[in-house]
VMD Tcl script that draws the C-alpha trace (Angstrom):
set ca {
  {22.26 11.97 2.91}
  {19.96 9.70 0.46}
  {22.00 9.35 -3.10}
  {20.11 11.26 -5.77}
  {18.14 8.58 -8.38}
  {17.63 8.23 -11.49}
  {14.29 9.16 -13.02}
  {13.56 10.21 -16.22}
  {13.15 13.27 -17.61}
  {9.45 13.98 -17.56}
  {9.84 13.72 -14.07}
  {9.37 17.07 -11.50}
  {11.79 16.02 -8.71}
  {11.02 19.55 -7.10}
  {7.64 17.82 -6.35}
  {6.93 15.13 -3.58}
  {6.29 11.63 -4.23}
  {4.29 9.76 -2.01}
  {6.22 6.84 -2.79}
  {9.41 8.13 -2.40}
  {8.39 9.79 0.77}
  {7.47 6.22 2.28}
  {11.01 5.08 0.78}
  {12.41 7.85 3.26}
  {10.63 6.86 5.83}
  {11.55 3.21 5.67}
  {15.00 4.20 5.68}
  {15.20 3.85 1.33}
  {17.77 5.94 -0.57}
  {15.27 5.89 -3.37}
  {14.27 9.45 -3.02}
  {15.37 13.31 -3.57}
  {15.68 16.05 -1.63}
  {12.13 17.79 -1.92}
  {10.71 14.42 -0.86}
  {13.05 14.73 2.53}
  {12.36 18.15 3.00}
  {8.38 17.09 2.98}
  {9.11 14.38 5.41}
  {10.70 16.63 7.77}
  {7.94 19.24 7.96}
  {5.22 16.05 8.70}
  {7.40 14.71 11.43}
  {6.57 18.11 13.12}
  {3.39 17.95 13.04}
  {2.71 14.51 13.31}
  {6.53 12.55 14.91}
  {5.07 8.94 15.09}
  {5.04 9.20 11.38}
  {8.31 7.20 10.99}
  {7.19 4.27 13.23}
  {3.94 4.18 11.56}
  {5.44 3.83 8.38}
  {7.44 0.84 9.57}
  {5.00 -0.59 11.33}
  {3.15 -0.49 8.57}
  {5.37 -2.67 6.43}
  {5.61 -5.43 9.02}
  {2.01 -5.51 8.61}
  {1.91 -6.18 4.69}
  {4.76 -8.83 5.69}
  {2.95 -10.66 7.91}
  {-0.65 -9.98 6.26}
  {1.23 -12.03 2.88}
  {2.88 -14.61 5.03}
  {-0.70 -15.59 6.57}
  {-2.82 -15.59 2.98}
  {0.17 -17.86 1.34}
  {0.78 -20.34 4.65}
  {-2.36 -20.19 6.07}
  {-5.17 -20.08 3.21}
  {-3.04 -21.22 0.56}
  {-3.12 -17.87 -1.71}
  {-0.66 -17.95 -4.65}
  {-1.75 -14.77 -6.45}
  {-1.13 -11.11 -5.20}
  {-2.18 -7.82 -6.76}
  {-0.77 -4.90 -4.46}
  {-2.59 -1.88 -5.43}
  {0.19 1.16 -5.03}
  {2.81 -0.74 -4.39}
  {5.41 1.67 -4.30}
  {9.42 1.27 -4.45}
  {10.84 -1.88 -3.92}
  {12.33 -2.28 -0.46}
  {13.20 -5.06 1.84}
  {10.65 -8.30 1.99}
  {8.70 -7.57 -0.87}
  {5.58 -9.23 -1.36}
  {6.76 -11.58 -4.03}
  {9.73 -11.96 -1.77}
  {7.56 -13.43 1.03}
  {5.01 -15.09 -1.13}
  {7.81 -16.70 -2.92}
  {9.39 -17.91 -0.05}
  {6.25 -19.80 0.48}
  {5.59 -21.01 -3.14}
  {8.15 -20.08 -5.48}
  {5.21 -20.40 -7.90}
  {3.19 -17.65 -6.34}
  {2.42 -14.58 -8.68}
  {2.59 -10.65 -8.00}
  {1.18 -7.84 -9.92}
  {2.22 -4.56 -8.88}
  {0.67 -1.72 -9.71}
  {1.50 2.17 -9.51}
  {0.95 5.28 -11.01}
  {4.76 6.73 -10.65}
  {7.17 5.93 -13.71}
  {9.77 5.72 -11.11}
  {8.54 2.66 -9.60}
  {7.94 1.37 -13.00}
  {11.85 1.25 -13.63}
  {13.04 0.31 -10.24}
  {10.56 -2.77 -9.99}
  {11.52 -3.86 -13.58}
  {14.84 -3.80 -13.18}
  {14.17 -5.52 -9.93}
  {12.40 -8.29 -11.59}
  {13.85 -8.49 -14.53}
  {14.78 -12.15 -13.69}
  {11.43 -12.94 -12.08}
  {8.90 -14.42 -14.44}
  {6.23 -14.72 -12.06}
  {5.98 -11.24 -10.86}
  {5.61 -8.21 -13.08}
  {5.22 -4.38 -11.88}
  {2.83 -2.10 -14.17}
  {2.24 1.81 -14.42}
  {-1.35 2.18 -13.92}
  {-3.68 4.45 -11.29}
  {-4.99 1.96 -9.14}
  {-8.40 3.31 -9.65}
  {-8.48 2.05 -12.77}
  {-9.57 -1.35 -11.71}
  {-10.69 -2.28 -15.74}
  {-7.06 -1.38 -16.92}
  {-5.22 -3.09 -14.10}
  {-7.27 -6.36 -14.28}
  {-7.20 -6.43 -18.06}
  {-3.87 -5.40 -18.94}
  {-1.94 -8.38 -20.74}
  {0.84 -8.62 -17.87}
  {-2.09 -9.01 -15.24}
  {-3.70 -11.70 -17.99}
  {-0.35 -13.43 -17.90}
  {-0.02 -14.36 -14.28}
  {-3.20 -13.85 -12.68}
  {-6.21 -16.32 -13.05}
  {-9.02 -14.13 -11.86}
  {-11.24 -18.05 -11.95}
  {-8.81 -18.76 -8.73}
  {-8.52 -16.77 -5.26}
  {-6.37 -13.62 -5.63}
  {-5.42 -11.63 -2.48}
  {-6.06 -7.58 -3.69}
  {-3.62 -5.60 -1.46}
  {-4.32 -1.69 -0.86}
  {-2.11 -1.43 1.71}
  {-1.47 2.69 3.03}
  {-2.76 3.89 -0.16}
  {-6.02 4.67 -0.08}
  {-5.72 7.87 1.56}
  {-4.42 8.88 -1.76}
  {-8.23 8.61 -3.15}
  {-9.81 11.41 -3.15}
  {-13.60 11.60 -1.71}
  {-15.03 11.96 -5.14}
  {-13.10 9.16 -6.55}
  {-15.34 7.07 -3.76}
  {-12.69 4.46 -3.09}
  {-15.49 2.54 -0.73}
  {-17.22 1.74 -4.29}
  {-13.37 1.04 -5.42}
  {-13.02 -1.71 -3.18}
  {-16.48 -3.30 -3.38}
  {-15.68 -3.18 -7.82}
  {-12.77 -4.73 -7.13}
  {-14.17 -7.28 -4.61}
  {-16.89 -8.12 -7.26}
  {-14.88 -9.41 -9.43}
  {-12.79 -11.67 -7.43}
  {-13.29 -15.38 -7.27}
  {-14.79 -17.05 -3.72}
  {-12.03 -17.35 -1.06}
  {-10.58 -14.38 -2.48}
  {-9.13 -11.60 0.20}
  {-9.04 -7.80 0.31}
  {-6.58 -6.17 2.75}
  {-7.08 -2.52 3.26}
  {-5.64 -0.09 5.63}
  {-5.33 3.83 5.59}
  {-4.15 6.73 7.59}
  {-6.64 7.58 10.13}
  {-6.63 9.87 13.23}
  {-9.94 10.70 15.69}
  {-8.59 14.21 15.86}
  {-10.13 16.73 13.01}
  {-7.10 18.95 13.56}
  {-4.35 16.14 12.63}
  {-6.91 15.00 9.65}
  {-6.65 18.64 8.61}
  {-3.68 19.59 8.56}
  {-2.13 16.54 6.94}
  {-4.30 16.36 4.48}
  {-3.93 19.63 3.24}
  {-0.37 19.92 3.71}
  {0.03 15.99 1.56}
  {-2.02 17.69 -0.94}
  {-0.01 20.90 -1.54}
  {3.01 18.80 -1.25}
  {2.49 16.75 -4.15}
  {1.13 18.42 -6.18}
  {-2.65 17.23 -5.35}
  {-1.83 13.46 -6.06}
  {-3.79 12.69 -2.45}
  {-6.72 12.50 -0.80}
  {-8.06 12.04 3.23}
  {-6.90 11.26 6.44}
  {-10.37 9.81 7.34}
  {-11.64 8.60 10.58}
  {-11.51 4.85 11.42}
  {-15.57 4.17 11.14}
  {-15.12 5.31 7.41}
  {-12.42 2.37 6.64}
  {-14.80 0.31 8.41}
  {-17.02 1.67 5.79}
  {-15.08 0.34 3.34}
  {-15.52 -3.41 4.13}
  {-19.17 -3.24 4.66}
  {-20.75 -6.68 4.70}
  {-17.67 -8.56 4.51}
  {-16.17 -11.21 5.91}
  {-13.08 -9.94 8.43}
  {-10.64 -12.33 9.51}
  {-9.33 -11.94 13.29}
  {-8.78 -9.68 15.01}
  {-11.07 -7.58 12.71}
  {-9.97 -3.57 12.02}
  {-7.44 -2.81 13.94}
  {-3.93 -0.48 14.38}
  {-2.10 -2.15 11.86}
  {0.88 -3.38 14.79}
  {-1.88 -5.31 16.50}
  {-2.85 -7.34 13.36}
  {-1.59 -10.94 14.45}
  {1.79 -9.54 15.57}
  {4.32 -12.49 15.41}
  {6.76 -10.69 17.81}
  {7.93 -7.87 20.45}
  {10.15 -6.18 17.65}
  {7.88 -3.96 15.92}
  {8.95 -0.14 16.69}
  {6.38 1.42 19.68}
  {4.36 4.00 18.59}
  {4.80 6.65 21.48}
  {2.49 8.91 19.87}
  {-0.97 8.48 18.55}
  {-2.12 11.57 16.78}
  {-2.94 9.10 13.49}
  {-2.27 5.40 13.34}
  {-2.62 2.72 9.87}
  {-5.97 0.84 10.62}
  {-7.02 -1.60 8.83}
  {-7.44 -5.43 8.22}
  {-8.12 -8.62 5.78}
  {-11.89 -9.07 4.92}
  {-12.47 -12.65 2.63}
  {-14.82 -12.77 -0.37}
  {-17.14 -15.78 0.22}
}
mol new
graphics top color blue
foreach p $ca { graphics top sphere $p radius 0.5 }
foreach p [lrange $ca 0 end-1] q [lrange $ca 1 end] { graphics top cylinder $p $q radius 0.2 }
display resetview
């Protein structure tokens, strides 16, 4: 059984996290026992949930690994970044460029205290508590100002978060604001929880949203994350289940079942 965290006190640990959910799922101990209890229910319903979420994570490995070796990218903003696990993305970037710079960003004040203390010692990558629809805050706020130079490319991450956007938040015209105001040769990598069956979109949805409290928003269909990248440049292979981006190996976990999948991909700003 996971050990129970600290958090502080203004904190309902009766109520799911979608972060600390995902921490389960990756095999964290970085979460409490109503987050478990929602993870169980969803692997009824929907089993390949654990792969996916592990599958998932090699994909923001390997999507950082290309943008720093391959296009030269030294500056990361990950957009709901959630706990800090294994191969972070300042851990990979770094490993790269130990100049390269990461902005987190995320709403929970748990994360905000696990990924300071994490990089307490780590003057080129900050984590800050902010909703990452708040794309004026997060770009202006001083710790952003610090290590980001918004005059240079910047790869914006929103990697399986933006299923937590709610339709009438319109995170389509999220991503094109935030694309707007990157320089040329910037990159946007977006992926989301999508299924092609209305009943799995249903049901999860409604049952993520009871969960926690409301803090989510769709399961949507994969021509709607298409959606999102209208007009953009996509690197190869284009959208795609996340596993099949560029896979560097055979190791990645099978998904046996397909009821939803991560799809998504890396569009660049010209």
């Amino acid at each position: 059984m996971a050990r129970e965290l600290w958090s502080p006190e203004a904190i309902d640990t009766t109520v799911p996290s979608v972060a600390r959910m995902y921490d389960y799922f990756l095999g964290g101990s970085d979460n409490y026992e109503s987050d478990r209890v929602a993870c169980a229910h969803l692997l009824e319903q929907v089993p390949s949930t654990m792969t996916l979420a592990v599958n998932n994570r090699h994909f923001l490995r390997r999507v950082v690994r290309v943008l720093a070796g391959e296009y030269g990218i030294r500056q990361f903003v990950d957009h709901g970044s959630g706990l800090p696990t294994q191969d972070n993305v300042h851990q990979v970037a770094q490993s790269v460029d130990p100049q390269s710079a990461v902005v987190y960003v995320d709403n929970d004040p748990i994360v905000l205290a696990h990924g300071r203390a994490m990089l307490e010692e780590n003057d080129r990558t900050t984590v800050i508590q902010a909703d990452m629809r708040d794309t004026d805050g997060i770009f202006g706020h001083p710790e952003t100002r610090r290590l980001i130079d918004f005059d240079r490319p910047v790869a914006a991450l929103f990697v399986s978060v933006l299923h937590c956007i709610p339709d009438e938040d319109d995170p389509a015209g999220l991503i094109r604001d935030v694309a707007r105001r990157l320089a040329p040769g910037s990159f946007l990598v977006v992926c989301q929880l999508v299924s092609e069956r209305e009943d799995i979109r249903t049901f999860v949805t409604d049952f993520m949203a009871k969960a926690t409290g409301g803090h989510w928003g769709r399961v949507r269909e994969s021509r709607e994350v298409a959606g999102f990248l209208d007009g953009m440049e996509l690197l190869d292979p284009g959208l795609v289940e996340v596993s099949t981006w560029r896979p560097d190996n055979d190791l990645a976990p099978t998904q046996l079942t397909d009821e939803w999948v991560e799809w998504g991909g890396v569009a660049r700003i010209g």
